[in-house]
Residue, then its C-alpha position, 0 to 999 in steps of 0.5 A: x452111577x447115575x447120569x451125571x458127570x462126575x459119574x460118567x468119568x467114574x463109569x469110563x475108569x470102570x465099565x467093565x464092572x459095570x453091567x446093569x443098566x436101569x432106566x426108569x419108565x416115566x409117563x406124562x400125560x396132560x389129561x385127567x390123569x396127569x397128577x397120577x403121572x407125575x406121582x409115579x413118575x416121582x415115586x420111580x425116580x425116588x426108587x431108582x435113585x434109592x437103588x442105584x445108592x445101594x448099588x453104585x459101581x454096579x448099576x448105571x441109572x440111566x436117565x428117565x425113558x419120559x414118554x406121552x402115555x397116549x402116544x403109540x410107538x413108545x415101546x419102539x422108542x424104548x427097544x432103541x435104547x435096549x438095542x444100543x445098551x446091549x451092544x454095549x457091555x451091558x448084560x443086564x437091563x432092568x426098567x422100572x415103572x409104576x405104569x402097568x401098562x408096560x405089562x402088555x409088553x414084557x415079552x418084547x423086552x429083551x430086559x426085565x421090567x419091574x412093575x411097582x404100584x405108585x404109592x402116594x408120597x406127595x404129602x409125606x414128610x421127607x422121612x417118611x419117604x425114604x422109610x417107605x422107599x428103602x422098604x421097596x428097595x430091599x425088595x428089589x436087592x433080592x429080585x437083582x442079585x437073584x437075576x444076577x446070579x442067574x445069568x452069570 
């Protein structure tokens, strides 16, 4: 289910079933890097929305967690969002990104981040795109069900 209406009507009839949430990390920059920003940014919204295909009526893809990358407090920023999906019934909380700079903060997330190299599909046919993110996918199908079955 993704954060949209008709899935939020969706989501009350079946939250239950519901326990993971993903929430992709997306950084925006105005500096010299902010083409390479926005590719990821592209690419992880690409991915998550593959994702939360695949696995509809279990995953809620949140929104994107847009953050200034130069900026401090971010991570503050998203421990608040953690904190209020874990009071919720979410058992599980998954953040994707192709930014490695949310590596130095694993260990204070209570989820599980999926760090993914950015690949550069700005010039790719629409094709081509999915091709290359439905491969990326059926890589995380594993890493999922595996988290899945160790914390059930």
């Amino acid at each position: 289910m993704k954060w949209v209406a008709a899935d939020i009507e969706m989501y009350k009839s079946a939250a239950e079933y519901v326990d993971t949430a993903v929430i992709p990390l997306l950084p925006v920059s105005f500096e010299e890097d902010m083409k390479q920003n926005a590719s990821m940014s592209e690419f992880v919204l690409l991915l998550t929305g593959q994702l939360e295909k695949q696995f509809k009526g279990r995953i809620f893809l949140l929104p994107g967690f847009s953050y200034i990358k130069s900026r401090t407090g971010n991570l503050e920023k998203l421990v608040d969002w953690e904190t209020s999906l874990l009071d919720r019934q979410f058992k599980h909380i998954f953040y994707v990104t192709s930014d490695s700079s949310w590596k130095q903060y694993e260990q204070d997330l209570d989820g599980d981040l999926i760090w993914l190299p950015s690949l550069p599909i700005e010039h790719m046919q629409e094709t081509q795109k999915v091709s290359i993110v439905d491969d990326q996918v059926k890589q995380l199908l594993a890493l999922f069900t595996q988290k899945w079955r160790v914390n059930d």
